[in-house]
C-alpha positions as CSV (number, residue, x, y, z in Angstrom):
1,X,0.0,0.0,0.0
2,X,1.1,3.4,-0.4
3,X,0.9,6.8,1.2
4,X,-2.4,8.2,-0.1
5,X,-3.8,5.1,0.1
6,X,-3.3,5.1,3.6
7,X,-4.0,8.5,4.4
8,X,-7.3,8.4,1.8
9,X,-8.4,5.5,3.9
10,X,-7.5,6.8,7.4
11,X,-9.1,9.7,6.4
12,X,-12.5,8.6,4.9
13,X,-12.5,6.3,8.3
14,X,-12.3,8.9,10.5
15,X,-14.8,10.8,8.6
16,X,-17.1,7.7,9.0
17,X,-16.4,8.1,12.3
18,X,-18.0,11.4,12.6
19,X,-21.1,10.5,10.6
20,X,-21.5,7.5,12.9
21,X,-22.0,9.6,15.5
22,X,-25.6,10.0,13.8
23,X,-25.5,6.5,11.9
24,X,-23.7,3.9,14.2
25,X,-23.1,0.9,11.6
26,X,-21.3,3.3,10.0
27,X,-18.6,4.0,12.6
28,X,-17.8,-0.1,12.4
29,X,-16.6,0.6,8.8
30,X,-15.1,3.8,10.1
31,X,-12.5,2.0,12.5
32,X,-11.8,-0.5,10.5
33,X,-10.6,1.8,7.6
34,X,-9.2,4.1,10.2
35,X,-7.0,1.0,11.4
36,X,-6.1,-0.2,8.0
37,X,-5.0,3.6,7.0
38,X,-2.7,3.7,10.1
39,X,-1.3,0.2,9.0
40,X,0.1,1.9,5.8
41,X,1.0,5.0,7.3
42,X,2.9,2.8,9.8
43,X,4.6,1.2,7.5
44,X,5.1,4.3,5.1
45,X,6.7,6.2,8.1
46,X,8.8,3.0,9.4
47,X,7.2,3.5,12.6
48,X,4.9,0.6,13.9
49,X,3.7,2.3,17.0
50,X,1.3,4.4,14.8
51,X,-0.6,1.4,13.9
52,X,0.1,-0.7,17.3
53,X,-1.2,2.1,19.4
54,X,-4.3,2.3,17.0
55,X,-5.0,-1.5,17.4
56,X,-4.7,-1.1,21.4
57,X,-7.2,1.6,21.4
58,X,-10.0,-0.5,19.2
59,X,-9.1,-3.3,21.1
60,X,-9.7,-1.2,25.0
61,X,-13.1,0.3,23.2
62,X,-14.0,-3.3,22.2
63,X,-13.5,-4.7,25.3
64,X,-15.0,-1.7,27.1
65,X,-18.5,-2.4,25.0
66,X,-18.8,-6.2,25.8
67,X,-17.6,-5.3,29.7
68,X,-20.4,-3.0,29.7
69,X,-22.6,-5.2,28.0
70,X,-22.2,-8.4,30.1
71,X,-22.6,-6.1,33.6
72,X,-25.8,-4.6,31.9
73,X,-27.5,-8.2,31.3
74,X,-26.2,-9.8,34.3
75,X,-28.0,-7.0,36.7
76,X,-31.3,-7.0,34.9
77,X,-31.4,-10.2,35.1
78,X,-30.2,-10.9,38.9
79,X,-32.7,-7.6,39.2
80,X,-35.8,-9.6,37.7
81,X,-34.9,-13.0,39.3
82,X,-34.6,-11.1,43.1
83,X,-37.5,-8.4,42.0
84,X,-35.9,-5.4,42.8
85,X,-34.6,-2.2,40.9
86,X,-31.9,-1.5,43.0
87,X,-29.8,-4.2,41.2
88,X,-30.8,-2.9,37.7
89,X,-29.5,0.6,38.6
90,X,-26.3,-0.8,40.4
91,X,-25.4,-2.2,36.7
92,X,-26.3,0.5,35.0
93,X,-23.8,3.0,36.8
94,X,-20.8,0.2,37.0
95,X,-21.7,-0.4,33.0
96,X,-21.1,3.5,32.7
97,X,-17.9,3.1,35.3
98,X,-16.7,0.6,33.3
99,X,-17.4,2.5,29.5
100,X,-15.8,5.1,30.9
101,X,-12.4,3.7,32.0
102,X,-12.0,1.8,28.9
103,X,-12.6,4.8,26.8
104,X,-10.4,7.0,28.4
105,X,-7.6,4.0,28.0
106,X,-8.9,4.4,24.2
107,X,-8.6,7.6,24.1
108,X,-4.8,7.6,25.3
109,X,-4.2,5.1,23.0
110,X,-5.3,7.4,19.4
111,X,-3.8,10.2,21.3
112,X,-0.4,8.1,21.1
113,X,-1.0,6.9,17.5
114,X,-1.9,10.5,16.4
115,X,1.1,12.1,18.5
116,X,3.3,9.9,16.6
117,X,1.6,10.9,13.4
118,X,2.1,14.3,14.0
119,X,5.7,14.2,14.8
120,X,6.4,12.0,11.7
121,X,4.2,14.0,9.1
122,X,4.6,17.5,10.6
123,X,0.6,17.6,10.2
124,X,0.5,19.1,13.9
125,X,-3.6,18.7,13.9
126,X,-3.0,15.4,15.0
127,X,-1.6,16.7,18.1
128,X,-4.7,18.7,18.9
129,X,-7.1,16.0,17.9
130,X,-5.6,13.9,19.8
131,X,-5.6,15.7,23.0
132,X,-9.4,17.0,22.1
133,X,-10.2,13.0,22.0
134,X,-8.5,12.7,25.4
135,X,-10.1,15.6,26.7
136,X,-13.3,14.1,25.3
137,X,-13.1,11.1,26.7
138,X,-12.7,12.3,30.0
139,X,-15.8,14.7,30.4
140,X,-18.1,12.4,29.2
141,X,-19.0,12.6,32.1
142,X,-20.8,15.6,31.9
143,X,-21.3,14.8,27.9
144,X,-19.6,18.2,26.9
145,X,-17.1,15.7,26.2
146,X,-19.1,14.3,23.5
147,X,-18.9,17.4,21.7
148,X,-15.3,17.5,22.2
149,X,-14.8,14.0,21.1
150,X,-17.0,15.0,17.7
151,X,-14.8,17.6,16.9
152,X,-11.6,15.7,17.4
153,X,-12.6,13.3,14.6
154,X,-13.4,16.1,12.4
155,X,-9.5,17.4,13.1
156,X,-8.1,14.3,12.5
157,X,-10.1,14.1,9.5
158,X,-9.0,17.4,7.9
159,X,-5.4,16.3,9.1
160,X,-5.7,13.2,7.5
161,X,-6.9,14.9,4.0
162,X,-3.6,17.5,4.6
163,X,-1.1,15.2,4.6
164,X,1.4,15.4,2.3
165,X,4.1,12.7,1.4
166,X,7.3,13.2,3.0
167,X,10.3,14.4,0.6
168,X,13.7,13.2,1.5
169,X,16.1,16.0,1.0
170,X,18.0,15.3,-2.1
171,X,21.6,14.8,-1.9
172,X,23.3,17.6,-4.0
173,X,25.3,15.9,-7.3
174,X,29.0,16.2,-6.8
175,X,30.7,18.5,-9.5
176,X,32.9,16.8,-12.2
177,X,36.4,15.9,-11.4
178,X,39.2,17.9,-13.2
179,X,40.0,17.2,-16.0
180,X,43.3,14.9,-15.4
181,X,46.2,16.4,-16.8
């Protein structure tokens, strides 16, 4: 793979990303393009933590989900076995404990894989994304963060688009010899 297809597919991922917001099937597509653009870029840049620390973070949101999942089921149904609420509202706020945790590991996790981006492709938007996503993930608490996290995808988006290859500085052509007498 090459460079812009990497960044084209980073980039149309993390767009995806932002129109999942409103269309969630369409943030699965969205990370998975996201994570197979940061596989080229890894590779195009020789760095492998780009797409390492991208994997760890889809990986923490995964788990996250299915954590959050599994402690939602379990206390509705130890709450309808035992007939009370109380156990249906204890799992709903360790399911948001849990989301939470794991999010913000994901969030640390693109904010590494974006920081590395940035320093390798001088495109420093990645550096503010990334720290908007971490930001994010952190006042979700209060759901300004979800604004946050919105616009962080729509950086890293634009940064992804701006990209440009990386020119390796030419090495000047030594003159002629003399002539030899």
């Amino acid at each position: 793979m090459s460079f812009e297809s990497g960044k084209n597919m980073a980039g149309i991922g993390a767009l995806l990303l932002v129109i999942g917001s409103f269309v969630p099937f369409l943030s699965l597509v969205g990370i998975i393009l996201l994570l197979v653009g940061l596989r080229d870029l890894a590779q195009y840049y020789n760095d492998n933590s780009i797409f390492q620390n991208g994997l760890y973070a889809l990986i923490f949101g995964l788990i996250g989900i299915v954590a959050a999942g599994v402690v939602l089921v379990s206390f509705f149904v130890s709450g309808f076995l035992l007939g009370g609420g109380f156990l249906g509202l204890a799992g709903i706020i360790l399911a948001l404990v849990v989301v939470f945790i794991f999010y913000i590991l994901m969030a640390v996790y693109f904010r590494r894989a974006f920081d590395s981006l940035a320093d390798k492709s001088g495109q420093g938007m990645f550096r503010t994304a990334g720290l908007l996503l971490f930001i994010g993930a952190i006042l979700t608490i209060v759901l300004v963060g979800l604004i946050l996290i919105f616009v962080a995808w729509i950086l890293a988006t634009v940064a992804f688009f701006s990209m440009t290859p990386a020119t390796t500085p030419q090495q000047p052509t030594p003159p002629p010899p003399p002539p030899q007498a």
